[in-house]
N, C-alpha and C positions, 0 to 999 in steps of 0.2 A: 349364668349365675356366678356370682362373685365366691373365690375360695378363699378361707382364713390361713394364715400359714404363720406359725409362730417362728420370730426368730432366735437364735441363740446367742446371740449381740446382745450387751448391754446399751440400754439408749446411750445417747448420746449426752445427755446432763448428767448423768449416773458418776460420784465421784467414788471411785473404787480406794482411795485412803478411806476413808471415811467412815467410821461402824457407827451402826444404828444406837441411839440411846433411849431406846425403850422400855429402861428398867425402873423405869420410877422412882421408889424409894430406893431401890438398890442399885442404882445405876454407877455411885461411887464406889461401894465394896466391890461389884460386878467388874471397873475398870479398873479396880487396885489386883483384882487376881490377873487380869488380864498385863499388866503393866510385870507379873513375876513370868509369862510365858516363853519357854523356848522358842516360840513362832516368831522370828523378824515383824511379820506383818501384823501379826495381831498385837505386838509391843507397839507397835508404829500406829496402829489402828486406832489405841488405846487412848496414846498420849495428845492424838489430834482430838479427840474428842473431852479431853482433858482440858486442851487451849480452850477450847466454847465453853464447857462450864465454867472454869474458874474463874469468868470475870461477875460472876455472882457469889457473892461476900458468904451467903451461906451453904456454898457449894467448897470454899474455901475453908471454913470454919468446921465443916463434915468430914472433911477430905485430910483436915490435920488433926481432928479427933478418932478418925479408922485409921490411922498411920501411913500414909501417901505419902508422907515429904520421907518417909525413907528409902519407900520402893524409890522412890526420885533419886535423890541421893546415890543408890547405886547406880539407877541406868546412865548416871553423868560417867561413868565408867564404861560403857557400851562399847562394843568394839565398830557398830553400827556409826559413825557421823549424824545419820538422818534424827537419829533417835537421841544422840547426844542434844542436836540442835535443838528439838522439841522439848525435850526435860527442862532446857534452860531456857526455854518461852514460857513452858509452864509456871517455872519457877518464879520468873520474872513479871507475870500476870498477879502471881498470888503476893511476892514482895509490894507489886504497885497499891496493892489495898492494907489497909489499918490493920482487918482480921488477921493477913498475912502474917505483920509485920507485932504483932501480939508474942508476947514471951509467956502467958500462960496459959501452952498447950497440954492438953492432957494426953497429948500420947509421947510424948519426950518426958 
């Protein structure tokens, strides 16, 4: 008879950057507290998961009405490289669209 044995390995597709966005409606204030974290990874976690959203206009237009482009703002100060680089993807997904590029934001 055949035995189960679980392993403690993550598979092998499994990308460990990568946080789950299962927060629905709150998946952008959810990734705005997570982008103020002292955790490297979880900053890092944050803002990959930022690059996927933002290329939807209204994920964009959410994310500059909860205030994100400031948490942004600072992490371009990051002592992290990884995290610089990402802010400025981010930032540069959200310039590439209209909503981005709109001057009447309500949280400025």
């Amino acid at each position: 008879m055949a035995h189960s044995q679980n392993s403690l390995e993550l598979p092998i597709n499994i990308n460990a950057t990568q946080i789950t966005t299962a927060y629905g409606h709150r998946a952008l204030p959810k990734l705005k507290e997570e982008l103020q974290s002292e955790d490297l990874q979880t900053r890092q976690k944050a803002l990959m998961a930022l690059c996927d959203l933002m290329h939807d206009p209204e994920c964009i237009y959410k994310a500059m009405n909860i205030g994100c482009m400031e948490n942004l703002k600072a992490l371009l100060k990051d002592s992290n490289s990884m995290v610089r680089i990402k802010t400025t993807e981010v930032l540069h997904i959200t310039a590439s669209h209209s909503v981005g590029r709109s001057s009447d934001r309500k949280g400025e």
